[in-house]
C-alpha positions as CSV (number, residue, x, y, z in Angstrom):
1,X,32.9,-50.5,-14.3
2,X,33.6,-53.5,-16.2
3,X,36.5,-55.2,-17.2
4,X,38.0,-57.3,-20.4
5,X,38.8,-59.9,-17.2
6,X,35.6,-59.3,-16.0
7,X,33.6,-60.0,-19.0
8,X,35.6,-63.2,-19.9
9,X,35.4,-64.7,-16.4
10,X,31.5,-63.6,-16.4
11,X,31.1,-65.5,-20.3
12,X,33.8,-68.4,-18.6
13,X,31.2,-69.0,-15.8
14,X,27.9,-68.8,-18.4
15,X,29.7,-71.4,-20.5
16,X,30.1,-73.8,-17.5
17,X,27.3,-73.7,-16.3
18,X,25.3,-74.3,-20.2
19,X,27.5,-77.2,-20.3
20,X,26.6,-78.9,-16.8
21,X,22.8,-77.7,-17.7
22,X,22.9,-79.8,-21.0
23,X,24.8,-82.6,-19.2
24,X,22.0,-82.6,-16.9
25,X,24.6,-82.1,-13.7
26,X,23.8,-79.8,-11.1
27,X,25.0,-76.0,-10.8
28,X,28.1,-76.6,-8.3
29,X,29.4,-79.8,-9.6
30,X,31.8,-78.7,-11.2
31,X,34.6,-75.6,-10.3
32,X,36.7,-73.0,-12.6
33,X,40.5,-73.5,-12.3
34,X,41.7,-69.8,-13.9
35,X,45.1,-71.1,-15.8
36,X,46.9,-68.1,-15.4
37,X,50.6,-69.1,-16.3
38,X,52.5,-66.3,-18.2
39,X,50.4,-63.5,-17.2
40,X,51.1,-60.8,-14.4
41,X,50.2,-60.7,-10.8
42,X,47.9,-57.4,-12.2
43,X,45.8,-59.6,-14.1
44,X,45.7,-62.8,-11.4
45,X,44.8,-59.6,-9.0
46,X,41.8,-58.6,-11.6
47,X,40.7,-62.1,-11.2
48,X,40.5,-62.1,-7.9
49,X,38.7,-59.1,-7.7
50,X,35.9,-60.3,-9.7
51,X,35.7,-63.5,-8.1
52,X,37.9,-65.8,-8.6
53,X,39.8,-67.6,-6.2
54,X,41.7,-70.8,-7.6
55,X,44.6,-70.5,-10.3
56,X,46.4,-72.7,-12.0
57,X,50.3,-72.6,-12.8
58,X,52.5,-74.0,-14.9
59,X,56.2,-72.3,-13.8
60,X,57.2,-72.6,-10.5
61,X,59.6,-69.6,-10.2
62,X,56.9,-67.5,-12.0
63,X,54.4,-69.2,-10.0
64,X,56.4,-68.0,-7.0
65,X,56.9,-64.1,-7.7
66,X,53.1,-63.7,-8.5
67,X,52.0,-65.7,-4.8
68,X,54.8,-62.8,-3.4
69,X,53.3,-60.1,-5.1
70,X,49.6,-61.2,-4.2
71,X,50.7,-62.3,-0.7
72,X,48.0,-60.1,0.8
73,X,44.9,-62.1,-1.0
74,X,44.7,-64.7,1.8
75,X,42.1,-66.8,0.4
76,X,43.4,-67.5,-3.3
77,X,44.0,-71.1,-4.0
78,X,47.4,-72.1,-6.0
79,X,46.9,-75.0,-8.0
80,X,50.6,-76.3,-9.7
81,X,49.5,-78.1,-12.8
82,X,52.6,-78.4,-15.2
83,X,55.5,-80.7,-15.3
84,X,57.0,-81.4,-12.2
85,X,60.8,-82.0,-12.1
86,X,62.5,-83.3,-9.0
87,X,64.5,-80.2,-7.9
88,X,61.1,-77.9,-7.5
89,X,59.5,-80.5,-5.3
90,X,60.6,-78.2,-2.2
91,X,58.8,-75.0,-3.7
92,X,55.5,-77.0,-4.7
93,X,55.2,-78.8,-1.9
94,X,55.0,-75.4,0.5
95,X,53.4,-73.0,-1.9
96,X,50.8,-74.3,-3.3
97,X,47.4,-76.2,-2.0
98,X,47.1,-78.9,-4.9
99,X,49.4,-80.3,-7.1
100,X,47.8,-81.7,-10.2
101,X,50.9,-83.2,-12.0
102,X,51.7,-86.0,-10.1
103,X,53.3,-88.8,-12.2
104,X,55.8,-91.3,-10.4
105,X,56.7,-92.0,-6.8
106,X,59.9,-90.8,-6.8
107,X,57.8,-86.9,-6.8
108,X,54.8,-88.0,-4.5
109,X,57.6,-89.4,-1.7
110,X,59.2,-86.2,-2.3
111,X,56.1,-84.0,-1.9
112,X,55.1,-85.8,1.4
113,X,58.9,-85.6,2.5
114,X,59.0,-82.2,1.6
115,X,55.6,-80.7,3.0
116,X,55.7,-79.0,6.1
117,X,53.4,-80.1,8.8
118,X,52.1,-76.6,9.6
119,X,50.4,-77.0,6.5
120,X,47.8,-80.1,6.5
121,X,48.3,-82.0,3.9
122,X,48.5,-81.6,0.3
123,X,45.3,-81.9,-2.1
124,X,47.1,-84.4,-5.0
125,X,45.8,-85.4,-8.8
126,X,47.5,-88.1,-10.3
127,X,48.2,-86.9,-14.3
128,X,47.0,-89.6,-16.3
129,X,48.8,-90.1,-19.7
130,X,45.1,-91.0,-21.3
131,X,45.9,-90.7,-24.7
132,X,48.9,-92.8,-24.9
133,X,51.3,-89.6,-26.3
134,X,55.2,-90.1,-26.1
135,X,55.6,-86.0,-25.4
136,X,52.8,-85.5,-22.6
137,X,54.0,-86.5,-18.8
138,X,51.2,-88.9,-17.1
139,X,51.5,-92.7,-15.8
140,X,50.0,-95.0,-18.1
141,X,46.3,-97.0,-17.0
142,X,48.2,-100.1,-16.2
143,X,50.6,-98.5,-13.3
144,X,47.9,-96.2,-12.1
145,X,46.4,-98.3,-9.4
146,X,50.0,-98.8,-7.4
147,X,51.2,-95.1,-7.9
148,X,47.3,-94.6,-6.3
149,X,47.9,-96.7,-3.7
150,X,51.3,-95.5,-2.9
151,X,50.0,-91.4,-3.0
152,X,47.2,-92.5,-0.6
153,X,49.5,-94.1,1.8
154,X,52.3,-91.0,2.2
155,X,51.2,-88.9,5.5
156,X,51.4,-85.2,4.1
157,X,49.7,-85.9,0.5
158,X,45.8,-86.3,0.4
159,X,45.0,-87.8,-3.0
160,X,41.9,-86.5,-4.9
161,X,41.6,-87.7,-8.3
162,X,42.9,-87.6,-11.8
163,X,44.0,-85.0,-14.2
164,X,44.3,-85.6,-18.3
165,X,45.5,-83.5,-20.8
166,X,44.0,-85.3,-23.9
167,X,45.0,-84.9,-27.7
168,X,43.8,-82.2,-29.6
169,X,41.3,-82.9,-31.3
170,X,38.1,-81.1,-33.0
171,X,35.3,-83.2,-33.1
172,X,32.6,-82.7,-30.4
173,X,32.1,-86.3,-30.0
174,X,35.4,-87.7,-30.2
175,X,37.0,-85.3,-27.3
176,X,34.4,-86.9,-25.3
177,X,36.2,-90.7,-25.5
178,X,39.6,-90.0,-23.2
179,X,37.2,-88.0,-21.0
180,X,35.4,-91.2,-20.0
181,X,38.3,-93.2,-20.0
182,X,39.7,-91.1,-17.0
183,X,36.3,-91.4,-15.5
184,X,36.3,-94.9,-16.1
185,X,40.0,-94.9,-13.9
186,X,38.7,-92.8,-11.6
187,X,35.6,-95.1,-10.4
188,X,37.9,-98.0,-10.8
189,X,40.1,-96.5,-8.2
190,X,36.9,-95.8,-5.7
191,X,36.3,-99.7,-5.5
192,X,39.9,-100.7,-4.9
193,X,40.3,-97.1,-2.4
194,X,37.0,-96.9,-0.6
195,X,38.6,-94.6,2.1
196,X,40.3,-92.1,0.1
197,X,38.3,-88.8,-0.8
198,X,38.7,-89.3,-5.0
199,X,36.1,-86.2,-5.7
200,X,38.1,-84.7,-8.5
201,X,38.3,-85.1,-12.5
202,X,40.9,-82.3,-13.6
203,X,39.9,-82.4,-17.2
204,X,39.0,-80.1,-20.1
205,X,40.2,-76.4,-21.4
206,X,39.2,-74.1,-23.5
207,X,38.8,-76.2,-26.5
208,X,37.0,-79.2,-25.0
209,X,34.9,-78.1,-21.9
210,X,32.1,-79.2,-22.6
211,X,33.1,-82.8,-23.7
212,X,34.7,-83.1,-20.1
213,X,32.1,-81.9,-18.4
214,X,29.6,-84.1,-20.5
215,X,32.1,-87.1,-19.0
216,X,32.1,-85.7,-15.2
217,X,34.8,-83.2,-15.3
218,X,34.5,-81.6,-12.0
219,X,37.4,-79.0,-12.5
220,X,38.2,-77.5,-15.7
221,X,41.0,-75.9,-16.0
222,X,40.4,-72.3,-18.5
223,X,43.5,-70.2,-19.4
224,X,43.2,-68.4,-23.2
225,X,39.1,-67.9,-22.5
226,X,39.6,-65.7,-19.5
227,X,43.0,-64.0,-19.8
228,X,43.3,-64.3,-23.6
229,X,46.0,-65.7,-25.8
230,X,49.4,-66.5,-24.1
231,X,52.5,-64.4,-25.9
């Protein structure tokens, strides 16, 4: 018996996959991140059960009554993706496997600080602020290659790559240009951080998949297209 979650995560995975066919990329290069902020541990559950393994969230006490109420799905990977104020650091660092929101030192020293040991370290995007927006969180290009450096040097934080949240925008061709700008930041960081494992562009939703996966997106992040519109 199918499912409404079922069928969306089924037409979520067709879509990624067209859009790594067209951009020529191989199958697996690129992972679904289910954004499942504001909906119930039922529906995370239904997820799971067709599937899918890695959510995203956005509130951290939210976050933290679904992870209790799903405590028995062992494998399921919590990915924290929204704003990240100092006073959550604790419950982030110890309850979820990545953080993609990380935007200053003052939260990276916190996260490492924080972390318990039992726990191996924590998988870490830096969000970029690649469009240049006064309302979106993100360190600007210019201060990304210290707050890099600093992430990779903190003993419980294992820095990834990059995460973007670009401005709306409808045309095909244009959502493409911040997309390649954080690839762009990302190879730039390779050369200057050979030893760190920088696998991972966090970019493109619902709107503008296949843009970022035309630019090397190698997790997009899909909230509205698999558990419908937020209330």
């Amino acid at each position: 018996m199918t499912t409404m979650i079922a069928d969306a995560l089924t037409s979520a995975r067709q879509r990624l996959s067209r859009a790594l066919q067209d951009a020529g990329r191989n199958s697996d290069d690129a992972s679904l991140l289910a954004v499942s902020k504001t909906k119930p541990a039922e529906l995370v559950r239904e997820a799971w059960q067709n599937g899918q393994r890695e959510f995203g969230e956005n509130y951290v006490q939210e976050a933290l009554d679904k992870q209790q109420q799903l405590s028995d799905l062992d494998d399921i990977i919590w990915h924290f993706i929204g704003p990240l104020q100092s006073n959550k650091t604790r419950e982030v660092a110890n309850h979820f496997h990545w953080v993609h929101s990380v935007n200053r030192e003052k939260i990276a020293r916190r996260l490492s600080d924080q972390r318990e040991d039992s726990l191996g370290p924590l998988q870490v995007c830096l969000q970029v602020n690649i469009s240049g927006e006064s309302s979106k969180s993100g360190v600007s290009l210019d201060e990304l290659p210290q707050l890099a450096e600093l992430v990779t040097s903190l003993p419980r934080l294992e820095l990834r790559g990059l995460m973007a949240i670009p401005a709306p925008c409808d045309d095909p061709q244009r959502q493409r240009e911040p997309f390649a700008i954080l690839r762009g930041a990302l190879e730039q960081l390779r050369s200057t951080l050979p030893h760190a494992q920088l696998d991972t562009l966090s970019m493109g939703m619902s709107g503008d998949l296949e843009a970022a996966v035309f630019e090397g997106a190698t997790m997009v992040r899909l909230g509205t297209a698999i558990f419908g519109a937020r209330h």
